[in-house]
C-alpha positions, 0 to 999 in steps of 0.5 A, spaced: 385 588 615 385 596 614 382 599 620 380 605 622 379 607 629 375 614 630 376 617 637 384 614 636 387 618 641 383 617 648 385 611 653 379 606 649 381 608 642 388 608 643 389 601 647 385 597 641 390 601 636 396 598 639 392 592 640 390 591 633 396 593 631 400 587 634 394 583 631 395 584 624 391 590 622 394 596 618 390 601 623 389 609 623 386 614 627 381 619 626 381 625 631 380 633 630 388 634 631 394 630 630 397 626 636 402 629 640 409 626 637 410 623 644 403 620 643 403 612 643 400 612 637 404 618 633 406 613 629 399 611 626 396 614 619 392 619 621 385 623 619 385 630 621 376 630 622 371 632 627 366 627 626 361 632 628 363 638 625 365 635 619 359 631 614 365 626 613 365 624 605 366 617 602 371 619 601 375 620 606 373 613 608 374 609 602 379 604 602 377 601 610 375 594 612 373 596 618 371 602 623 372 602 630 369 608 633 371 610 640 369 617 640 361 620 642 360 625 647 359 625 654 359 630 659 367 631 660 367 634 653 361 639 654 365 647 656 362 651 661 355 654 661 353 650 654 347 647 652 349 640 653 342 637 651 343 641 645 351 638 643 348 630 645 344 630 641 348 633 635 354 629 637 351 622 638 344 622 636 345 625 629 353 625 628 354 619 629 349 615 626 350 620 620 358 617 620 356 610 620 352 611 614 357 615 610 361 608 612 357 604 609 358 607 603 363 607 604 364 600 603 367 598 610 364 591 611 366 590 619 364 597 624 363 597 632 360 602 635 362 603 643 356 605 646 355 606 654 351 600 659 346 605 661 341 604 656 341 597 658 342 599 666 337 604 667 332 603 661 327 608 664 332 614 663 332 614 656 325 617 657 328 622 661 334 623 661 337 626 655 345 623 655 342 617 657 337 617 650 343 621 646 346 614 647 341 609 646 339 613 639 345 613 636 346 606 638 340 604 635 341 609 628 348 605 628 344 598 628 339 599 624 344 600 618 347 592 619 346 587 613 349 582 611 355 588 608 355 592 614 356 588 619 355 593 625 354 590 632 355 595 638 360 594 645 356 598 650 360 598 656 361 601 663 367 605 666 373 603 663 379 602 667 387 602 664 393 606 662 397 607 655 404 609 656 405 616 655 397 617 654 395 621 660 389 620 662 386 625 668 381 622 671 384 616 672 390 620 674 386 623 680 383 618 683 391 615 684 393 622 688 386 621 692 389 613 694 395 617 695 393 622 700 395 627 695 388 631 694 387 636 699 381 638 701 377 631 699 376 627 705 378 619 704 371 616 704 368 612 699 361 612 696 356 607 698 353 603 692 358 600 687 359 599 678 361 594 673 368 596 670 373 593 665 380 593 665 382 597 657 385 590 655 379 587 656 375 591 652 381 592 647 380 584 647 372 585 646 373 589 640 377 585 636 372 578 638 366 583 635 370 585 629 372 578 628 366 575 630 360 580 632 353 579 631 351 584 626 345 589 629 347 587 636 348 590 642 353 586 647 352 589 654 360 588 656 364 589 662 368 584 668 368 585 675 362 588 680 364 592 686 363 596 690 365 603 690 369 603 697 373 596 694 374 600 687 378 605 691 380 601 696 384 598 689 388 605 688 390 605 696 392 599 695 396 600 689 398 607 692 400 603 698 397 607 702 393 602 708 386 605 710 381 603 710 376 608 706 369 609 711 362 609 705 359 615 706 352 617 702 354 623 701 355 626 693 363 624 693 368 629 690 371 625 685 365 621 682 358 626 682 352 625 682 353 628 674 355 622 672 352 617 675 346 616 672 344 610 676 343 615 682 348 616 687 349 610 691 346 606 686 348 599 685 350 596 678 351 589 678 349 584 672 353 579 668 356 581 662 355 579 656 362 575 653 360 570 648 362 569 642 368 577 643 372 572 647 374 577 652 379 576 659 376 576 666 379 579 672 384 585 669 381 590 674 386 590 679 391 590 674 390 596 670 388 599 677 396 599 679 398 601 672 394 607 673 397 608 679 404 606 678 403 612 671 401 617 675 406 615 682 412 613 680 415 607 682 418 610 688 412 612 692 412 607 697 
């Protein structure tokens, strides 16, 4: 199956290229510019395009069985001091939407769209909350193409938790220096509440079940392990063998801001994710927290 993969050079886009990769697909990745030559996906077919820029033709897409698309915008991509309603609507509520339809025509038969569980978790903030709404609108605009052609179904997933071999990934990086102590000025507390995570191998897993087996026009809340936010940073101490015990403070953290919570701060968010028919595994948090850690630390920091 030739595959396509927009977004192909962050941590979900790159995982699930490796992952279809060693599954049969022929894969290439979409992004604004080539990766880096020590890139683990330096080797794949690339696409030079900004999908919200660039009115992507059907040509450009022609010749794809399949689309995985791992890009959209949060707020780690909006510059400072920029309209950020104004960009997340132009690159999620319109952009992406618009791609899936040049898709469509295209003649790509199988697309999965990587949306965000908010939607699902916090339904009121589609009213209020423009990122949350950018999300559920491009989801929707997505779905609304799927037939009988056009097998589209969306993953919507929570926080995302892994490593790639020669892919740095900051914000992970970080939380590996604060379990390590290495963060100076950021006190070693943890925020009360807690979220859902899953492992990349997971959702790489869960890509290849909804390419395979997805329900068309459906979105599938997915995800693994609920817990708290002091055992998730407990899991990087650990792993950074660092014996503390972090105290739970209700203040705004450091680290994790109240920007990209939009549950709210000290919101807990638990539920059971959908698996199904995706035939994903369970329990890898811990695991992909280590190889996050071991990446960022060394081998020698115990």
């Amino acid at each position: 199956m030739k595959t396509l993969i927009v977004g192909g050079t962050g941590l979900t886009g790159a995982h699930a290229a490796l992952h279809l990769r060693d599954a049969g697909h022929e894969v290439s990745i979409m992004s604004r510019s080539a990766p880096a030559v020590d890139s683990p996906v330096a080797g794949f077919a690339h696409i030079a395009a900004d999908y919200v820029a660039d009115e992507i033709g059907v040509e450009a897409l022609g010749g794809f069985d399949a689309l995985v698309f791992c890009a959209g915008l949060d707020i780690r991509g909006v510059p400072p001091g920029a309209d950020a309603d104004a960009l997340y609507h132009e690159a999620n509520t319109i952009a992406i939407p618009r791609f899936f339809a040049a898709a469509k025509i295209a003649g790509i038969r199988n697309a999965v769209l990587i949306g965000s569980f908010y939607p699902h978790i916090v339904p009121e903030k589609i009213d209020t909350d423009t990122y949350v709404r950018s999300r559920y609108l491009s989801r929707e605009g997505a779905l609304a193409l799927a037939d009988e052609n056009f097998r589209v179904c969306c993953l919507d997933a929570p926080f995302i938790i892994g490593h790639v071999p020669g892919l740095a990934v900051e914000h992970l990086a970080v939380l590996a220096l604060f379990a390590a102590g290495q963060l100076e000025g950021v006190p070693m507390i943890a925020p009360d509440g807690g979220m859902n995570f899953i492992a990349s191998t997971s959702m790489s897993e869960a890509i290849a079940g909804a390419l395979a087996r997805g329900e068309p026009g459906r979105a599938y809340l997915v995800g693994d392990e609920n817990l708290s936010w002091k055992a998730y940073l407990q899991m990087f101490c650990e792993a950074a063998g660092n014996d503390v015990d972090l105290p739970v403070s209700r203040d705004e953290h450091p680290l994790l801001p109240d920007a990209i919570l939009f549950a709210g701060r000290n919101a807990t968010v638990h539920y059971e994710p959908e698996v199904g028919e995706l035939a994903y595994s369970r329990n890898r948090v811990r695991e992909a927290v280590e190889a996050v850690v071991e990446a960022a630390l060394g081998a020698g920091r115990r």
